[in-house]
C-alpha positions in Angstrom: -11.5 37.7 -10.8 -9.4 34.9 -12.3 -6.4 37.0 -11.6 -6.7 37.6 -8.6 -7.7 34.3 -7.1 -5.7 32.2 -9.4 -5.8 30.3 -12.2 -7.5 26.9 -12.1 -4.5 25.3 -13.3 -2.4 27.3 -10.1 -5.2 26.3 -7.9 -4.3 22.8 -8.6 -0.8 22.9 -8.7 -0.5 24.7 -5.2 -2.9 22.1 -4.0 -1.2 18.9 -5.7 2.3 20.3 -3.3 0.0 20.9 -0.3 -1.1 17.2 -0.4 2.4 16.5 -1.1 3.7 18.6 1.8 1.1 16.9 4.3 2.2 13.1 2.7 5.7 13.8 4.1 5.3 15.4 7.1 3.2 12.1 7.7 6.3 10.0 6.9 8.6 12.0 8.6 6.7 11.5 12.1 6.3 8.1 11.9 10.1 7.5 11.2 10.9 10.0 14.1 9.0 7.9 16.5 11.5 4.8 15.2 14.3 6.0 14.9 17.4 3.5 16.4 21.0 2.4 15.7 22.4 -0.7 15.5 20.7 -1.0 18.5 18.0 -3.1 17.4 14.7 -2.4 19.6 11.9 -5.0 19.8 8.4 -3.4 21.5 5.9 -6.2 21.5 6.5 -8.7 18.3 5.6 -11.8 17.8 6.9 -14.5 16.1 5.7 -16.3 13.2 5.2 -19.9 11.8 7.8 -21.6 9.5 7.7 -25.4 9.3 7.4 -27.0 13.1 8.4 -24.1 14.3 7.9 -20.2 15.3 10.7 -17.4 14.7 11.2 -13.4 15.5 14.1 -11.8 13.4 16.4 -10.3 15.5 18.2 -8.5 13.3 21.3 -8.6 11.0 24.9 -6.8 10.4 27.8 -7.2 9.0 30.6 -7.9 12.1 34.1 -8.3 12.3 36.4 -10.3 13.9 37.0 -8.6 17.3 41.0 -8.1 17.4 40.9 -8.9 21.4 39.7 -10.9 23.6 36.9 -10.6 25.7 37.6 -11.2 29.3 33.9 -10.4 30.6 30.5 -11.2 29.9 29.5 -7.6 29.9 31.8 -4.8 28.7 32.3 -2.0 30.1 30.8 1.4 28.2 33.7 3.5 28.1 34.5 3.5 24.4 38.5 3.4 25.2 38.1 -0.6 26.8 35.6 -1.2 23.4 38.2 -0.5 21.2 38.7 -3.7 18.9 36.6 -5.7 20.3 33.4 -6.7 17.9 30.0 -8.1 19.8 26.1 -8.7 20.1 25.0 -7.7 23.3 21.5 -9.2 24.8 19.6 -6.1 26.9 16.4 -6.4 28.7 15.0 -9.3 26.8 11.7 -9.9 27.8 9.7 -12.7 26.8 5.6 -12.6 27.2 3.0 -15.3 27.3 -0.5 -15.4 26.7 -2.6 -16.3 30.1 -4.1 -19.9 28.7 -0.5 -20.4 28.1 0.4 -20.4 31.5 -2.4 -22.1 32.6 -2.1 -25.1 31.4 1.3 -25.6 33.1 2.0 -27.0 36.4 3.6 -24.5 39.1 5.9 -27.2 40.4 7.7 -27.5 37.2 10.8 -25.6 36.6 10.8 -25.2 33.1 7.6 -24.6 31.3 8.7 -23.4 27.9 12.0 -22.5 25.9 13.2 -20.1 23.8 16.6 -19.7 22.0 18.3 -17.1 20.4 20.5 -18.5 17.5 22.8 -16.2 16.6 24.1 -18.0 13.1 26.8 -16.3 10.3 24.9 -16.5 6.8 27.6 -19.1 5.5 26.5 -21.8 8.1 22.5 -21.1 7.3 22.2 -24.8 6.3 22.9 -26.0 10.2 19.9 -24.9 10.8 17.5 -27.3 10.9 17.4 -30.7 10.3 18.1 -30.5 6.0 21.5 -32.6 7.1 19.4 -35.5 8.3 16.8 -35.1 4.9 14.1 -33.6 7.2 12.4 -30.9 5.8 11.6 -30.1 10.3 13.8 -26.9 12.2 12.7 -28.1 15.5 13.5 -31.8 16.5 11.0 -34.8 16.3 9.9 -37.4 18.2 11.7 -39.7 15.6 14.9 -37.7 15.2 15.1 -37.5 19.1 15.1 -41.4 19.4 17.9 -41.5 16.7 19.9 -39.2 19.0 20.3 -36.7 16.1 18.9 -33.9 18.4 17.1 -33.3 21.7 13.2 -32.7 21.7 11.6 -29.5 22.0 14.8 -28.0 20.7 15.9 -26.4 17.5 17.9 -28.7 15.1 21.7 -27.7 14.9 24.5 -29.2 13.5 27.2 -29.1 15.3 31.1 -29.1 13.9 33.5 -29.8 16.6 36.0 -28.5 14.4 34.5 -24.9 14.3 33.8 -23.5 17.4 32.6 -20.1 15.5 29.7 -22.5 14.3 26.0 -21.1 15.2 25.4 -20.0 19.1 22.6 -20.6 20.6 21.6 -19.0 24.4 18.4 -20.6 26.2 15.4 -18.8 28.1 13.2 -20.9 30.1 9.5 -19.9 31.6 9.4 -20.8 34.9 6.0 -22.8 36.6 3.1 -20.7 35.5 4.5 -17.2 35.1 3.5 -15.5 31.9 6.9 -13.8 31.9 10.7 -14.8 31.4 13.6 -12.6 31.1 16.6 -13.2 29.5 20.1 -13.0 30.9 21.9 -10.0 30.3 25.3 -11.2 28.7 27.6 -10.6 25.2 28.5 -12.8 22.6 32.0 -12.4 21.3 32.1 -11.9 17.5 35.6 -14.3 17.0 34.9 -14.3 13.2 34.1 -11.7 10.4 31.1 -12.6 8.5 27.5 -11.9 8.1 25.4 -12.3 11.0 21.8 -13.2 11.2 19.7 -13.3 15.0 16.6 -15.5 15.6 14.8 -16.0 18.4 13.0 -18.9 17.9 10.5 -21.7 20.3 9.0 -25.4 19.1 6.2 -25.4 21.5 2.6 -25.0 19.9 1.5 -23.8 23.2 4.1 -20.6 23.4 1.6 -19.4 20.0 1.2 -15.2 20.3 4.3 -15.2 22.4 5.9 -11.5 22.0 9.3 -10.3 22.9 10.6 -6.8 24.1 13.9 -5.4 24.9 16.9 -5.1 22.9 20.2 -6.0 21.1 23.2 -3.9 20.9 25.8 -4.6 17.9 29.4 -3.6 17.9 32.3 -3.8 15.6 35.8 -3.0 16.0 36.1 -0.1 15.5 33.0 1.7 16.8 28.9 0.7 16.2 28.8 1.3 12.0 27.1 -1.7 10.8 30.1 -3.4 8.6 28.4 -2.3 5.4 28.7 1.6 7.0 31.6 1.9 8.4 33.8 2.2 4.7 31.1 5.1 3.9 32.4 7.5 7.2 36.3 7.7 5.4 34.7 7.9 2.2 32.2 11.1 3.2 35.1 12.0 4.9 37.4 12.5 1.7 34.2 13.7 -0.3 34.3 16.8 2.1 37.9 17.7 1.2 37.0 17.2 -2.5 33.8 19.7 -2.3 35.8 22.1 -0.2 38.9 21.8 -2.6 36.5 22.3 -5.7 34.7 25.2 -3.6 38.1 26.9 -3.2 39.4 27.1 -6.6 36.0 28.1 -8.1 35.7 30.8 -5.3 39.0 32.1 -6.5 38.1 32.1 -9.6 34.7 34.0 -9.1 36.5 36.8 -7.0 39.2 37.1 -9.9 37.1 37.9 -12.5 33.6 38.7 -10.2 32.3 41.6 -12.9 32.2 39.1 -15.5 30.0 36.8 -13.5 26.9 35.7 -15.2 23.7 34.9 -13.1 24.3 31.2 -13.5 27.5 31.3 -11.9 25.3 32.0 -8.5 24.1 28.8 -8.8 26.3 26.5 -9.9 28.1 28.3 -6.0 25.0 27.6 -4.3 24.9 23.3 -5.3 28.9 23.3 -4.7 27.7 24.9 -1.0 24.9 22.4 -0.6 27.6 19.6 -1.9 30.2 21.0 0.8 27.7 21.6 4.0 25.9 17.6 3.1 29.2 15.9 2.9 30.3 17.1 6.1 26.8 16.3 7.8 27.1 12.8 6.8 30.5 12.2 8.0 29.8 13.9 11.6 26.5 11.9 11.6 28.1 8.7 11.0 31.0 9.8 13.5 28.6 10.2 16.5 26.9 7.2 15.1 29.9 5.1 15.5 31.2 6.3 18.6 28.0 6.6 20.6 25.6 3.4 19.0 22.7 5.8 18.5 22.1 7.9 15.2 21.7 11.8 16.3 18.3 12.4 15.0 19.2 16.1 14.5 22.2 16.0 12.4 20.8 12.9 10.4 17.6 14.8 9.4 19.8 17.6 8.1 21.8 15.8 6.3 18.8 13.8 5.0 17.0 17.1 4.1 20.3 18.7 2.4 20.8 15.6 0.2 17.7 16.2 -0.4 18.1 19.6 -1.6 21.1 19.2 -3.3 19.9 16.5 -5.4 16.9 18.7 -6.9 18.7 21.6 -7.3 21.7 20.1 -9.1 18.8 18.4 -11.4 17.4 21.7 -12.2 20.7 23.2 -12.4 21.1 20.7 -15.7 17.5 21.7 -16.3 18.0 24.9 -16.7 21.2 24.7 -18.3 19.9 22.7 -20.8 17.3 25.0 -21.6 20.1 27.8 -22.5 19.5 29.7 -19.4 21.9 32.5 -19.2 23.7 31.8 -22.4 20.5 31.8 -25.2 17.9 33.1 -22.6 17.8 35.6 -19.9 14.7 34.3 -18.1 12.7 30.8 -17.9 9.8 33.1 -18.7 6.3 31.0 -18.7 7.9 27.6 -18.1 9.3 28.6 -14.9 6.1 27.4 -12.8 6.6 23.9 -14.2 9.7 23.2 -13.8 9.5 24.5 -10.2 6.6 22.3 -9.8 8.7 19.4 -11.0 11.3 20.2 -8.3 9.0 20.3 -5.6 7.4 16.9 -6.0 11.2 15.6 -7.1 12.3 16.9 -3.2 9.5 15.4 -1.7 9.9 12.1 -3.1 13.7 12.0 -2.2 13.6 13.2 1.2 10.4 10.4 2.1 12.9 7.8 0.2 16.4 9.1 2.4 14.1 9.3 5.6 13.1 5.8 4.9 17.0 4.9 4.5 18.7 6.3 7.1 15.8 6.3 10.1 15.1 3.3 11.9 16.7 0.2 12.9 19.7 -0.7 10.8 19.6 -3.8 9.2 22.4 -4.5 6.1 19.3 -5.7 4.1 16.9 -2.9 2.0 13.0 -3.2 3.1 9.8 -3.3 1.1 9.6 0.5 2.3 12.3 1.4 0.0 11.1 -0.4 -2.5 7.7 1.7 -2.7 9.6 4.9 -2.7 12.5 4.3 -5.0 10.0 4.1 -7.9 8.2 7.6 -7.6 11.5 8.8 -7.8 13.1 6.3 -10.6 9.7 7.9 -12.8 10.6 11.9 -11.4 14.5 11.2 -12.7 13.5 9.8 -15.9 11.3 12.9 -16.6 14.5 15.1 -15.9 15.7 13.0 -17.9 14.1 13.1 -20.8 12.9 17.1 -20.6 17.3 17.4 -20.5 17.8 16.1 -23.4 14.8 17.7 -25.2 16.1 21.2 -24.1 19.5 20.3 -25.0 18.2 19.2 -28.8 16.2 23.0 -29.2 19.5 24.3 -27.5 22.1 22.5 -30.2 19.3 23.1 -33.1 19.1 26.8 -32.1 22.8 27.6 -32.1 23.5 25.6 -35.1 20.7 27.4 -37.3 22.4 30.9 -36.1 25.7 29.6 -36.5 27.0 30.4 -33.0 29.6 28.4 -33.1 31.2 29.1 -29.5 28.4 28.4 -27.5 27.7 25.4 -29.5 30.9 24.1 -29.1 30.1 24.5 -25.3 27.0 22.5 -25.6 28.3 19.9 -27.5 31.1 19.4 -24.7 28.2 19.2 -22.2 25.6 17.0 -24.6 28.6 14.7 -24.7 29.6 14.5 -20.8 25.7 14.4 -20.3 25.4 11.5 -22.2 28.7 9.8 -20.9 26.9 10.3 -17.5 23.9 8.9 -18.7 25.3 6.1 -19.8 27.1 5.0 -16.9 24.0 5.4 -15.0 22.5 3.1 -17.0 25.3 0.2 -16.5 25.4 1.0 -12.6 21.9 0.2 -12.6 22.5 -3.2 -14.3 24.9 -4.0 -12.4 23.2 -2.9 -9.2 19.8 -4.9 -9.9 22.4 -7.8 -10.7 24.2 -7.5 -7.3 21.1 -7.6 -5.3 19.5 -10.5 -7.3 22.5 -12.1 -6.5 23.1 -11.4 -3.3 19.7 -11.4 -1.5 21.3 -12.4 1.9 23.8 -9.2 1.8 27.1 -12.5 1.7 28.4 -9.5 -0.2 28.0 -6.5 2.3 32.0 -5.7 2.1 31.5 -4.2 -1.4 27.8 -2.6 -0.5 28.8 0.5 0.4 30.5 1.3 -3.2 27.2 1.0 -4.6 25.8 5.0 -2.9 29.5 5.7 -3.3 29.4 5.6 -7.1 26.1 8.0 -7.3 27.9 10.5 -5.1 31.2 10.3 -7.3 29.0 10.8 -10.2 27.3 13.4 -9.4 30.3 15.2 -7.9 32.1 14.2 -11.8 29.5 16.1 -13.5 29.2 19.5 -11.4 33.2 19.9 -12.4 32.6 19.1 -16.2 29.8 21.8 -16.2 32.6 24.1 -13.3 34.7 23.4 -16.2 32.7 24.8 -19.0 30.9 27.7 -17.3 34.0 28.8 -15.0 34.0 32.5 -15.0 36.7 34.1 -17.1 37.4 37.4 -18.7 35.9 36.7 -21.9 31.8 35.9 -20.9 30.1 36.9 -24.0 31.4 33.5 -25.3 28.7 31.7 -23.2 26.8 34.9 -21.5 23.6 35.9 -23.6 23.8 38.6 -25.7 20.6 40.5 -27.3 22.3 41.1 -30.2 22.3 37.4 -31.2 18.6 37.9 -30.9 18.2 34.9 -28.8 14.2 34.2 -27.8 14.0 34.3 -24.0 10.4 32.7 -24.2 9.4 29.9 -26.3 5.8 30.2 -25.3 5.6 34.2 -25.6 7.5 33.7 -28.6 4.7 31.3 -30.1 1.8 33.8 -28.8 3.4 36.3 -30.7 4.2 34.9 -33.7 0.6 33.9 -34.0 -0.3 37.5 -33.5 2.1 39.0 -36.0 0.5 36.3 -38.7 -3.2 37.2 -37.4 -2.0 40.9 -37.9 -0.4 40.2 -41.1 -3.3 38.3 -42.5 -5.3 41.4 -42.0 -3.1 43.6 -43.1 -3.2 41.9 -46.5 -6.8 41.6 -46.4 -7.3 45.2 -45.7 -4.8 46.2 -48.8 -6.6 43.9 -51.2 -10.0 45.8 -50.2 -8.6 48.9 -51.1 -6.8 47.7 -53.9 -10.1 47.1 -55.1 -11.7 50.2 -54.1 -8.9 51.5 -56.3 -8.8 50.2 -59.3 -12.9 50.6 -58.8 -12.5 54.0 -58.8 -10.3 54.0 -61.3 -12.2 52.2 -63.6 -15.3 54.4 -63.0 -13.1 57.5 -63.4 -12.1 56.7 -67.1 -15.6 55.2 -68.1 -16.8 59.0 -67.0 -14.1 60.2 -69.3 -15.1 58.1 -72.3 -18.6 59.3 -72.4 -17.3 62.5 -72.1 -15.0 62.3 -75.2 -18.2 60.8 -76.9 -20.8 63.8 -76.4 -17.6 65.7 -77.4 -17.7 64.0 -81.0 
């Protein structure tokens, strides 16, 4: 009955990835339903309290310097008269106040409320707000407006006549008592390269549970990337000719000497495949991403999900290898249903964590989201990890004790890039906790993009090493497993077995020292018979 239904321990497993399975597909609605560009959408927000005064973020990117000018307030969308020209364009801006707002305003007055959207580079932060004039206030007071340091009802910014690329800041005004005001459509020019924050901000207690809809559009030079992207489209782009360059030679090599090949080779092929087909997603998804301003939800959930992919099956591809598969065992034998369980939950943790990254509004600033996903996954690597090297250690211990000493020559080779690997990790880490400590309002984001780079270089530096050392050649038995070493296929069977020889054998010698016994027993009753023979004899 157990058979056939399942073992408890299946039972729990299949339902532990079924709960999984459901968590994602969860996820992976919810970021379908908000998915954007750097066209930032706002549906409904409000704004919230800081000091005297009440703020929305907007949004933030990295812009350059536009290399034309702009002759009109609103560019045309044919992508040949964008070219070079870097802006934040104001869409359908709709600003909504509650009823006792309104109320309480007169219908003869023209304006009735104000809000401002500050568009401000992260340099120039401090001229917001009045921490030039030792006020701890953002929106001007009564006192600072009779000094003449700023104008009442307004937002405190300092002003340097001497840069004109200082913070911008564009007006809405309510009219008499209608609960809605809608902002001008109209572009700000980005004149010079920095990092740019958007605030739409109001100093009127009476605008409190004020929301805003509509949206901003964001443009660089060159295309709609956010300034932190746009280095990573040539850099997938290269990536591609290095996968299909590696995928070339080792397909040459696999035809030249394909009877030799070994099961593994299959699947080192299948993660340089799934390294070729993902690099090539990514650098057509962030093509149409630049050129059209809206992220292809197709093509980015493919190359989400094969990222994805690739990443677990290149981490049990080290697994594996680790474990001597092909080379000291034929089989995975009883721990395959683990270490497929581990890659499961390891897929479903990255794909949640790359949805998370690359759906949605694009902000050059990580969220709390990413946060609560990169952990489960930090904890799932750090198991590979660890059961890697513990494999490897058997592995080295194995070959060592039967003194093969060309497949432990190959091991060492790969223990030793392993743990180069490792060890890099570990220092890109550092230096990647350090960068964002240091950095927490992205003044860095030119150099951002090397951070993912480096993960993708290493990963792509350790699938040659092990192309390297497993490449297919006319002389497999030097790696390829051979029954005549007998190598044990089965560490578990192995142990069941062992303990059955020694139950066997323990019996065995039981069962010989009973009839030992019996034996000399006999033996001794046999000549006592014959003494009192001889006696009756005398």
């Amino acid at each position: 009955m157990m058979s056939a239904r399942g073992s408890p321990r299946d039972l729990g497993s299949k339902g532990f990835i079924a709960m999984t399975m459901n968590t994602f597909s969860m996820i992976l609605l919810f970021l379908i339903s908000e998915v954007g560009a750097s066209i930032h959408e706002y549906q409904n927000e409000t704004f919230m309290r800081r000091s005297n005064s009440f703020f929305f973020h907007g949004g933030s990117e990295g812009l350059y310097a536009s290399r034309v000018v702009q002759q009109h307030s609103q560019p045309s969308e044919d992508n040949n008269s964008l070219n070079g020209k870097s802006f934040i364009r104001f869409e359908s801006i709709t600003f909504r106040r509650t009823k006792e707002s309104s109320e309480k305003k007169n219908d003869m007055q023209q304006n009735t409320g104000l809000i401002e959207a500050i568009i401000v580079k992260v340099r120039d932060r401090n001229n917001i707000g009045g921490a030039y004039l030792n006020s701890d206030a953002i929106c001007c007071t009564p006192e600072l407006a009779k000094e003449n340091s700023c104008k009442l009802g307004e937002v405190i910014i300092r002003e340097n006549p001497d840069d004109p690329n200082g913070p911008k800041r564009i007006q809405t005004f309510f009219a008499g008592k209608n609960e809605e005001s809608k902002m001008v459509i109209q572009t700000v020019d980005i004149k010079s390269t920095g990092m740019y924050y958007l605030y739409f901000m109001f100093c009127d207690p009476e605008l409190k549970d004020t929301v805003i809809s509509g949206r901003t559009v964001w443009r660089n030079p060159d295309g709609y990337l956010p300034g932190k992207m746009m280095p990573l489209m040539t850099f997938y782009g290269l990536m591609s000719l290095a996968y299909l360059f590696l995928g070339l030679v080792w397909f040459l090599r696999f035809v030249q000497y394909w009877k030799d090949v070994i099961q593994l080779h299959y699947h080192i092929t299948a993660v340089i495949g799934l390294g070729m087909v993902e690099m090539a997603l990514w650098y057509f998804e962030y093509a149409n991403f630049n050129s059209t301003g809206s992220r292809p939800m197709g093509i980015t959930i493919w190359a989400v999900t094969f990222t994805a992919v690739k990443k677990t099956v290149s981490r049990l591809l080290l697994l594996v290898v680790s474990m001597g598969y092909g080379v000291m065992r034929p089989t995975l034998g009883g721990i395959t249903s683990r270490v497929l369980l581990l890659g499961v939950v390891y897929f479903v943790a990255s794909e949640a964590l790359e949805l998370v990254e690359h759906l949605g509004n694009i902000n050059d600033f990580s969220g709390k989201a990413r946060l609560f996903l990169v952990l489960p996954v930090a904890l799932l690597d750090a198991c590979f990890i660890l059961w890697i090297f513990q494999s490897l250690s058997k592995t080295l211990e194995k070959l060592q004790i039967r003194r093969i000493m060309a497949k432990l020559e190959l091991y060492r080779k790969f223990t030793n890039s392993l743990a180069v690997t490792v060890l890099l990790s570990v220092v890109w880490i550092g230096y990647e906790l350090y960068f964002n400590a240091s950095d927490p309002l992205s003044e860095l984001w030119r150099r951002a993009w090397i951070i993912p780079a480096f993960w993708t270089l290493l990963a792509y530096f350790l699938l040659l090493v092990i192309c390297i050392l497993w490449a297919p050649s006319q002389n497999p038995t030097r790696y390829a497993y051979s029954e005549e070493t007998g190598d044990d296929f089965d560490e578990e069977a192995v142990a069941l077995a062992g303990a059955a020889v020694k139950v066997t054998g323990d019996m065995a010698i039981v069962l010989e020292r009973k009839d030992r016994k019996t034996l000399v027993g006999a033996d001794r009753h046999v000549f006592s018979l014959e003494d009192r023979e001889e006696d009756k004899k005398e």
